[in-house]
C-alpha positions as CSV (number, residue, x, y, z in Angstrom):
1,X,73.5,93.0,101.7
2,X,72.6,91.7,105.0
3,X,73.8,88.3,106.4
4,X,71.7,85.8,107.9
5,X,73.0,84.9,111.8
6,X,75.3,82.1,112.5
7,X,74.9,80.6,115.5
8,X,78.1,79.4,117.5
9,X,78.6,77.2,120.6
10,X,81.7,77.0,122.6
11,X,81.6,74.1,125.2
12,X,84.1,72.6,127.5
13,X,86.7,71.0,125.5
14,X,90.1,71.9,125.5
15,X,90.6,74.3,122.3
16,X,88.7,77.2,123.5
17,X,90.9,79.5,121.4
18,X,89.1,78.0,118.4
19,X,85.7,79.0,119.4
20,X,87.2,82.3,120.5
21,X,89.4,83.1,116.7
22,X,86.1,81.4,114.8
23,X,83.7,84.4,116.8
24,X,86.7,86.9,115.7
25,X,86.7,85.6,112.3
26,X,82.8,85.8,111.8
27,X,82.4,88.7,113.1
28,X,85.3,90.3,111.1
29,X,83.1,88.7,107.8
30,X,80.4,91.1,108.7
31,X,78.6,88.2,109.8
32,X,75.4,88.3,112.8
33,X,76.5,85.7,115.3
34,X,74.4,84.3,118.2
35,X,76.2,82.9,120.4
36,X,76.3,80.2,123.3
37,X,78.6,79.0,125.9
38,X,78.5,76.8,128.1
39,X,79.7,76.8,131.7
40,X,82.0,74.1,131.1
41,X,83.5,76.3,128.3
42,X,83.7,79.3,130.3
43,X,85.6,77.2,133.1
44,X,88.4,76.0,129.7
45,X,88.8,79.8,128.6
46,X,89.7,81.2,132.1
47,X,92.0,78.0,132.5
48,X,93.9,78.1,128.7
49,X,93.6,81.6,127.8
50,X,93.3,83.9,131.4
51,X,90.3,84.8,130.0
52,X,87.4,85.7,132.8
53,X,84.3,86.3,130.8
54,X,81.3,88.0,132.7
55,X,77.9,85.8,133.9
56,X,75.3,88.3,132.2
57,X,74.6,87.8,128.3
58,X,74.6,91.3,128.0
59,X,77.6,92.3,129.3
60,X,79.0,89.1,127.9
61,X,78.0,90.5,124.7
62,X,79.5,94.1,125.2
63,X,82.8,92.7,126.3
64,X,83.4,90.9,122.9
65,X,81.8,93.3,121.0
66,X,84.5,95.9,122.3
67,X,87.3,93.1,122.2
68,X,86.3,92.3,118.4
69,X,85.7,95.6,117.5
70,X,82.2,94.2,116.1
71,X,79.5,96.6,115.0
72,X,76.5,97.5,117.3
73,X,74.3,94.7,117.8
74,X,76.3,92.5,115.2
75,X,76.6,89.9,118.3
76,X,73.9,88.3,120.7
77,X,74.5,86.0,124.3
78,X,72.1,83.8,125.0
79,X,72.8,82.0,128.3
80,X,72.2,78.1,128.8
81,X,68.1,78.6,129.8
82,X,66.8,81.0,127.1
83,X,64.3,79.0,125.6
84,X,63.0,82.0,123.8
85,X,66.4,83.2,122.0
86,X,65.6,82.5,118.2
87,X,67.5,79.4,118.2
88,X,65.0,77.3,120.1
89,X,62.6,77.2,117.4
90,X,62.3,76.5,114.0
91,X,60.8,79.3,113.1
92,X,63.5,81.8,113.8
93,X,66.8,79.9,114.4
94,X,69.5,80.2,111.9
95,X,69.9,77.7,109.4
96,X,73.9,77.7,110.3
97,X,75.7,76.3,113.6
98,X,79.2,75.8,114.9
99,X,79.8,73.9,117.9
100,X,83.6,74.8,118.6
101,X,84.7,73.1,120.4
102,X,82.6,70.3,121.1
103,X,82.8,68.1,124.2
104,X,82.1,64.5,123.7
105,X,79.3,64.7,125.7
106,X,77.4,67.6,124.1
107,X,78.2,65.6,121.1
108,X,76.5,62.2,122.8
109,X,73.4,64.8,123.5
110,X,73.1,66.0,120.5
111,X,73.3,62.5,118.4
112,X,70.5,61.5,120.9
113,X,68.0,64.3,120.6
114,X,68.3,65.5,124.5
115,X,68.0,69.1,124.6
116,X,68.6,69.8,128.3
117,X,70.3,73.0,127.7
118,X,70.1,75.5,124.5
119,X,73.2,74.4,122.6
120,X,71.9,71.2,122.2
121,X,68.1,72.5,121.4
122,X,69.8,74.7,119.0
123,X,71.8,71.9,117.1
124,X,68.8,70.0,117.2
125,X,66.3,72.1,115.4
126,X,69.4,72.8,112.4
127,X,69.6,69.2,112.2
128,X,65.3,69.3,112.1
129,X,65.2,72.1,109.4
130,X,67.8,70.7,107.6
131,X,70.4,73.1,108.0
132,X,73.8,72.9,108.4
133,X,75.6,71.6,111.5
134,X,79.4,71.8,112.2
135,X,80.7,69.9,115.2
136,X,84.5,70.5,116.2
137,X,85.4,67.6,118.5
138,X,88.6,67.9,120.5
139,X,89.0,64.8,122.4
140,X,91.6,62.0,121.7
141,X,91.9,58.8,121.6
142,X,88.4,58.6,120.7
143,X,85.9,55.4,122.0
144,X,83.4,53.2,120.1
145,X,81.2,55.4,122.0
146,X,82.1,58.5,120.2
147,X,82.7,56.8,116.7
148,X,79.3,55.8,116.8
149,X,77.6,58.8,118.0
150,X,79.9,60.5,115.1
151,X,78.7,57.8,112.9
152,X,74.8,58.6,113.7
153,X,75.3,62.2,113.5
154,X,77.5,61.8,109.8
155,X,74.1,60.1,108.6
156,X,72.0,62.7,109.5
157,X,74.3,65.0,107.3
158,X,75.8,67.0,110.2
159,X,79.3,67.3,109.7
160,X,82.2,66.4,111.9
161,X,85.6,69.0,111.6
162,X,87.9,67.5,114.5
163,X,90.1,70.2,115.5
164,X,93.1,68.1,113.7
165,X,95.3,71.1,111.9
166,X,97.3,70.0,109.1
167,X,100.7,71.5,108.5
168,X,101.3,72.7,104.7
169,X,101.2,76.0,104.9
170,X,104.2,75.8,107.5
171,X,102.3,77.8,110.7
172,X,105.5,79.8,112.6
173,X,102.9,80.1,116.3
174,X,100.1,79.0,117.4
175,X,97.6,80.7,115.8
176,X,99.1,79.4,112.6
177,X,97.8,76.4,114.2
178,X,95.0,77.4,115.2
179,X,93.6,79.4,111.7
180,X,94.0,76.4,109.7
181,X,91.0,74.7,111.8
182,X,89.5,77.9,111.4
183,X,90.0,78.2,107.6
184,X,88.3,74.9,107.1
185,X,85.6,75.7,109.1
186,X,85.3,79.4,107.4
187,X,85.3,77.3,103.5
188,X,82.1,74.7,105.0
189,X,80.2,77.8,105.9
190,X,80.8,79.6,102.8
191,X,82.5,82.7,104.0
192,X,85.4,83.6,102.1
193,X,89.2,83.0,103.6
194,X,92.7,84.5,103.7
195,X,93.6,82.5,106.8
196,X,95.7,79.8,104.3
197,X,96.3,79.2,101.0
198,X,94.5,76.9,99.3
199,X,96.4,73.0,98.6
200,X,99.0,74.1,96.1
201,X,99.5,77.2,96.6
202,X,102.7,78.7,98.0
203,X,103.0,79.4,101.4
204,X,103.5,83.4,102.6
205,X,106.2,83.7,105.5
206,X,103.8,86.0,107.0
């Protein structure tokens, strides 16, 4: 069976390790991704996670591809300008999106339709077909200004998943931590889980 693309977008909020374990994750599900990162966000992963991540969509592409062990062609870089990558239109994007994480801003630019760059064209033609839309703030406290904008966007049926992990199934590191944000995100989209158990169940010591 072959899997429609999911587009993801990593911008510059702190948290880049979500974006990065979510791309791991989807690819792992066999999943097509496009994906998008900002310049902002490429700035966050070299400063939280000594990760240098080459210029060129292409070789962007290879190094996670080899890093993720992901199947030939399985992912596709599209840098900030590429107004003809699939996701600028209609017609060809896919009807998924994750913006993880999302800045404040990209979220303000998003709730008001400006498409300067491609992540935020992207979001905006899901929200214009109807698809669905996942934004990941990561920003705290949070202003009137962003309440509102999460408000707008909440109407328009995109949905807001704040990077806010809960604790339950007792996470020993980090990325405990960090895969129960992902898990959540994984159940919206539909793609089956083993990240955490489901509310209830027991807890593995794994």
């Amino acid at each position: 069976m072959t899997h429609a693309p999911i587009t993801l977008a990593i911008t510059g909020a702190s948290g880049g390790v979500y974006g990065l374990r979510l791309l791991e994750c989807l690819l792992g599900a066999g999943r097509p991704v496009y994906l998008l990162i900002s310049e902002a966000g490429r700035l966050v992963l070299k400063m939280e996670a000594d990760l240098a991540l080459p210029g060129r969509p292409t070789d962007l592409a290879a190094a996670l591809t080899e890093r993720f062990a992901a199947a030939p062609g399985q992912l596709t870089v599209f840098g900030p300008k590429a107004w003809t990558a699939p996701v600028a239109s209609g017609s060809g994007a896919p009807r998924q999106m994750v913006v993880c994480p999302c800045t404040t801003g990209t979220l303000g630019r998003i709730a008001a339709g400006s498409s300067e760059a491609l992540i935020e064209r992207a979001a905006d033609v899901v929200i214009k077909e109807r698809g669905q839309l996942i934004l990941v703030p990561r920003e705290t406290p949070l202003s009137e200004i962003h309440l509102e904008n999460m408000l707008r966007l909440t109407r328009m049926g995109v949905v807001m998943l704040p990077a806010n992990p809960g604790f339950y199934h007792r996470p020993n590191d980090l990325a405990g931590v960090v895969d129960f944000v992902i898990a959540r995100i994984l159940d919206r989209l539909g793609i089956e889980q083993a990240l955490i158990p489901p509310w209830g169940a027991e807890p593995t010591d794994d």
